[in-house]
N, C-alpha and C positions, 0 to 999 in steps of 0.2 A: 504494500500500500504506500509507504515510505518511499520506494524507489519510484512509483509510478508519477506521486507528486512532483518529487523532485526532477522528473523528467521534461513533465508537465512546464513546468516555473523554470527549467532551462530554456526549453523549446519558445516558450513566450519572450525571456528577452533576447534571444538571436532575430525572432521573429519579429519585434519592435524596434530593433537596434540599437537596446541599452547598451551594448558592448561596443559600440564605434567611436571611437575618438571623437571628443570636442572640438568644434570647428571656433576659428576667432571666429569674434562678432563681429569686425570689421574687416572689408575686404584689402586683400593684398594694395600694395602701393605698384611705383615701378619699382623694377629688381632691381636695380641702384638702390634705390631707397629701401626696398624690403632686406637687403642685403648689409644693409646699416640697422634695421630696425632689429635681426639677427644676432651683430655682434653686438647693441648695446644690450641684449636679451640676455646674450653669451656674458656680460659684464656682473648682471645682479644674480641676487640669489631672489630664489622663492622662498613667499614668507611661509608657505605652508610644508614644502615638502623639505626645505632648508636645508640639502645637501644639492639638491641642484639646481642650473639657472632656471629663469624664467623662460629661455630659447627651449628646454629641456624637457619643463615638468609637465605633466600632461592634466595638472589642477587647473581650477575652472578660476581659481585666483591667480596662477598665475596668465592664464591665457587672457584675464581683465589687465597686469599690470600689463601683458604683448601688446594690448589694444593703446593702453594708454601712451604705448612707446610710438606707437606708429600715429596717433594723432598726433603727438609733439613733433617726429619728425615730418607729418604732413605742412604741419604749420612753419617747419622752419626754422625747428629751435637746433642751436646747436649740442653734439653729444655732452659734453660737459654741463653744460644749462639742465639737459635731459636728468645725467645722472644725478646733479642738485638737487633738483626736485624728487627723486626716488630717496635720495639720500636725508633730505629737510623731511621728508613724513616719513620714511622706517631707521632711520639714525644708520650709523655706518656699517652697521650691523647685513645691511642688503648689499653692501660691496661682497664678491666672491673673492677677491683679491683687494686687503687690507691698503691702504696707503700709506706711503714710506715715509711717515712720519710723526714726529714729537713719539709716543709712548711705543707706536707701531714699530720703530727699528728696533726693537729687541725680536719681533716676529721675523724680521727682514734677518737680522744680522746673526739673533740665535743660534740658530742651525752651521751656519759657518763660523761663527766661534767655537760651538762645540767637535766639529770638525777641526779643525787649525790645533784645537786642545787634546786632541784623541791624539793627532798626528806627530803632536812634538812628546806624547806620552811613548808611545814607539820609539819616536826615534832617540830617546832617551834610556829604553829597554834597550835597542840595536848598540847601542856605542857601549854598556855595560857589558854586555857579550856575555857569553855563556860561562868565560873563565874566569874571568875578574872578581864574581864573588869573593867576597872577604871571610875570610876561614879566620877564627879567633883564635889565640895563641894558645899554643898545646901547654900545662902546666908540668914545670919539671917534676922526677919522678918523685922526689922527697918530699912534694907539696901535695901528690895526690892521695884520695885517702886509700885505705884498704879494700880491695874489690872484692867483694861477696864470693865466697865459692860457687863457680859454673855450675848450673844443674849435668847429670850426667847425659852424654852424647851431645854437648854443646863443643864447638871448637873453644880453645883458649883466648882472653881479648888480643894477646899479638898474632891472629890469626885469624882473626875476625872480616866478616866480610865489608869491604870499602865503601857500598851503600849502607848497608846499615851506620860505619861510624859517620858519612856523612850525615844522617836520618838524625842522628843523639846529638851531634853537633846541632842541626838546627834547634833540638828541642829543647838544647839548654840556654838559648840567647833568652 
């Protein structure tokens, strides 16, 4: 019964065309102009699906802000003018790409500091090399204390294996 509905309630909106893409409400420009009203679509974000532009999202809010773009450029206005007025009523927040300045350059320059800072960490590692490690000074034998008797079937410590005394070395810094 369940499946029969459900086939029912698909079939009706294929058959209405609930499922077709939104068309703008205003028609195309010339393709110069719809070709600008594109890339300033490409510039903002949507306020509803907010990861992509308004060229993009296939929201019925954004395809109002596509209209709105293409009457400003109808009228003449230039893309800067355009983007002001997107930018004066949703705050800079509708830029998809922040502008390069006052608080923004840490957005801009962040990522390439922390690159520049990784790279002089390497090359910091590279010049230390694998041998340069600093090995602390062995203490003379009168100074060290008395070593525990070896459990049985251990080698002796002057026959001890080289990783392992480098291993005790690190563990006693």
């Amino acid at each position: 019964m369940t499946a029969a509905l459900l086939s029912l309630s698909l079939a009706f909106t294929l058959v209405t065309g609930q499922f077709a893409p939104q068309e703008a409400g205003s028609d195309p420009l010339a393709p110069e102009l719809e070709a600008r009203v594109q890339s300033l679509g490409k510039q903002l974000r949507c306020a509803v699906c907010q990861g992509l532009s308004v060229a993009d999202s296939p929201s019925s809010m954004a395809r109002a802000q596509l209209d709105m773009i293409r009457a400003q450029v109808a009228e003449g206005k230039s893309d800067s003018e355009i983007v002001e007025y997107f930018v004066a009523r949703y705050g800079e927040w509708v830029l998809l790409s922040p502008r390069a300045e006052g608080f923004n350059w840490f957005v801009w320059l962040g990522p390439v500091a922390l690159v520049v800072g990784g790279a002089f960490v390497i090359w910091r590692q590279l010049q230390r090399g694998p041998g340069t490690a600093e090995t602390p000074p062995t203490p003379s034998e009168e100074s060290k204390p008395a070593a525990p008797a070896a459990p049985a079937g251990t080698p002796p410590a002057d026959e001890e294996d080289p990783y392992l005394q480098a291993v005790r070395r690190e563990l006693e810094r």
